[in-house]
N, C-alpha and C positions, 0 to 999 in steps of 0.2 A: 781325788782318785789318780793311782798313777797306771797311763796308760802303758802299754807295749811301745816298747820303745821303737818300732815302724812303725807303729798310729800313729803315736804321740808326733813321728818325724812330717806325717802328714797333714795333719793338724797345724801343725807349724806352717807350711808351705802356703795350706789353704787360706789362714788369718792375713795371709799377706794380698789376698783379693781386697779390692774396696768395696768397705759396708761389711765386712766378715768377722765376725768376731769370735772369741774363746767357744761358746756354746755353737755357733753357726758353722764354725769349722769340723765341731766335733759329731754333728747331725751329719753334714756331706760325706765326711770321712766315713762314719760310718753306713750310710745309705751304697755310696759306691762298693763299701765292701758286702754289700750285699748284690751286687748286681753279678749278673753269670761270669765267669771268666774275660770270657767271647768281649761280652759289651764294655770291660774295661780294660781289655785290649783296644779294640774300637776308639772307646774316648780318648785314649792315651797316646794312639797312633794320628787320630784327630789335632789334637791339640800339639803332639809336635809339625804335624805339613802346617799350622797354621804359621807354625815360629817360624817354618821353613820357608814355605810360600809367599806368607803376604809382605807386600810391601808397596811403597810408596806409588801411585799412579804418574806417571812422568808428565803426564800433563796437570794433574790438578797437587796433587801430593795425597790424596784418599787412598784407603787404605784397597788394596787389589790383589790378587792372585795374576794380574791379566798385566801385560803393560801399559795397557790404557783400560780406568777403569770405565764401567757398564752405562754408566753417567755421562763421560763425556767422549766415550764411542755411539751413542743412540742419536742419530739425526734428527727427535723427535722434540731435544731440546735446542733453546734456548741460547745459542755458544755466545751471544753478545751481551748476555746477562749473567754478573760474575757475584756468587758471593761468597767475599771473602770469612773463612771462620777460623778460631785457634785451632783446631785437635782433628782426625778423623772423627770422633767419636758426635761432633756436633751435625756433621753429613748425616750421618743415621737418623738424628733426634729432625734433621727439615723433612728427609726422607719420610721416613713417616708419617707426619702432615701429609704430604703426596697431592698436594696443590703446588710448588714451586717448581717452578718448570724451564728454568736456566740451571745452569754449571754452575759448580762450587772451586775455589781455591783455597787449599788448606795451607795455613802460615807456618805449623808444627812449631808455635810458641809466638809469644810476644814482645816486643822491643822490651826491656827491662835494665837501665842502667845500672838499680843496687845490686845485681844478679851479673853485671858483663853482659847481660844479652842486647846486643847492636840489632839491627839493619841485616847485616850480611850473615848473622847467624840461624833467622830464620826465612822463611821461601819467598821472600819478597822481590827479588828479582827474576825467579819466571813469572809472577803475575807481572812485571811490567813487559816482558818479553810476550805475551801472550795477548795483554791489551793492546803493544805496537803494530798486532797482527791482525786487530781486529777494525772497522767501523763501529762509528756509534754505539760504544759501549758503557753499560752504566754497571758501576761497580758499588753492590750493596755491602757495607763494613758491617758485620752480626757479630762481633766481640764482645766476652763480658766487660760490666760494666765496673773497674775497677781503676789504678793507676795507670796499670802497664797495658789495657784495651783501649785507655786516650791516646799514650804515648805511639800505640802501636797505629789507631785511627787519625792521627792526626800527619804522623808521617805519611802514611799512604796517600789522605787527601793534600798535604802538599807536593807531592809528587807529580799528582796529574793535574793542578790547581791551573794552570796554564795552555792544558790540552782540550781535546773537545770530550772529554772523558768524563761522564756524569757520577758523581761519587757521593751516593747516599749511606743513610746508616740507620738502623732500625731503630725505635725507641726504646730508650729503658722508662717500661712502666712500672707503675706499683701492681705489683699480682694481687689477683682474685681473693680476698680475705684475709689477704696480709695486716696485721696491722702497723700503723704508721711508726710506735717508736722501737718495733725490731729489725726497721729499715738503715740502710748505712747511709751515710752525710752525700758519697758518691749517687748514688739510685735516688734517692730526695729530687737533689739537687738537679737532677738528668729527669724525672717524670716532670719537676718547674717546669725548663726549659722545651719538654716535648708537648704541655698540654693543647687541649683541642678546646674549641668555640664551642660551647653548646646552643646558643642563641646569640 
């Protein structure tokens, strides 16, 4: 079917969301064209203050409208408990848990040398600028579990390897009904080394 060539342009824009594909584009597109005027003015007006607005928190690097994001302006956490993650997008996914009760520090990417990504290209120098300022702080590494989340965990803990700075790191387990051989060599290898004593 050939759309109109404004759908069709819409459609195109939408597939470019992750997880959207040719039919998932073409259901939104046409759902929003059914919505009153008013409300896609609204969304449209929406979604540009977010391009406008948000950005980086200056203290954590999460994602904010505020200069200090809501996290680590509330005195009700945690400031001596850091945990480091790649993306804003992983802040959300602890958030929701809503049992973790320290500050986050976002890295906005991972060391990756087949890529050029060093040390100094992503946020790793305010989290030691942050830990300097801190007491008795332990720094929990929550990266995936892949090359560039060793390379990126293993710098960090040599960094503070020599401080009084406690640097843990979650485990990579095998998930809930996973089965074992659509597991990678990485996550195997990483649930070995993380197992528990049953008896």
């Amino acid at each position: 079917m050939l759309y109109p060539k404004i759908l069709d342009k819409s459609i195109e824009l939408l597939k470019r969301l992750p997880g959207v594909g040719e039919k998932s584009a073409e259901r939104i597109a046409l759902a929003i064209n059914d919505f009153s005027e008013e409300d896609v003015k609204t969304l449209a007006d929406s979604l540009i203050k977010c391009k406008i607005e948000l950005h980086p928190c200056s203290c954590c690097g999460a994602l904010t409208d505020e200069e200090i994001c809501n996290v680590c302006s509330n005195p009700l956490r945690n400031k001596e408990i850091i945990c480091v993650l790649e993306n804003y997008k992983d802040v959300l996914a602890f958030e929701k848990g809503g049992t973790y009760d320290g500050v986050y520090h976002v890295l906005n990417g991972l060391i990756s040398p087949v890529d050029n990504i060093g040390p100094d290209d992503i946020n790793i120098s305010s989290l030691i600028d942050r830990v300097n300022k801190l007491n008795n702080v332990e720094i929990i590494i929550a990266l995936r579990a892949s090359i560039e989340g060793e390379a990126t965990t293993m710098y960090i803990q040599k960094i503070f390897e020599n401080s009084n700075v406690v640097v843990s790191r979650l485990p990579y387990g095998i998930p809930m009904g996973m089965e074992i051989d659509y597991l990678d060599g990485i996550t195997l290898d990483r649930a070995i080394k993380d197992r528990k004593k049953l008896s």
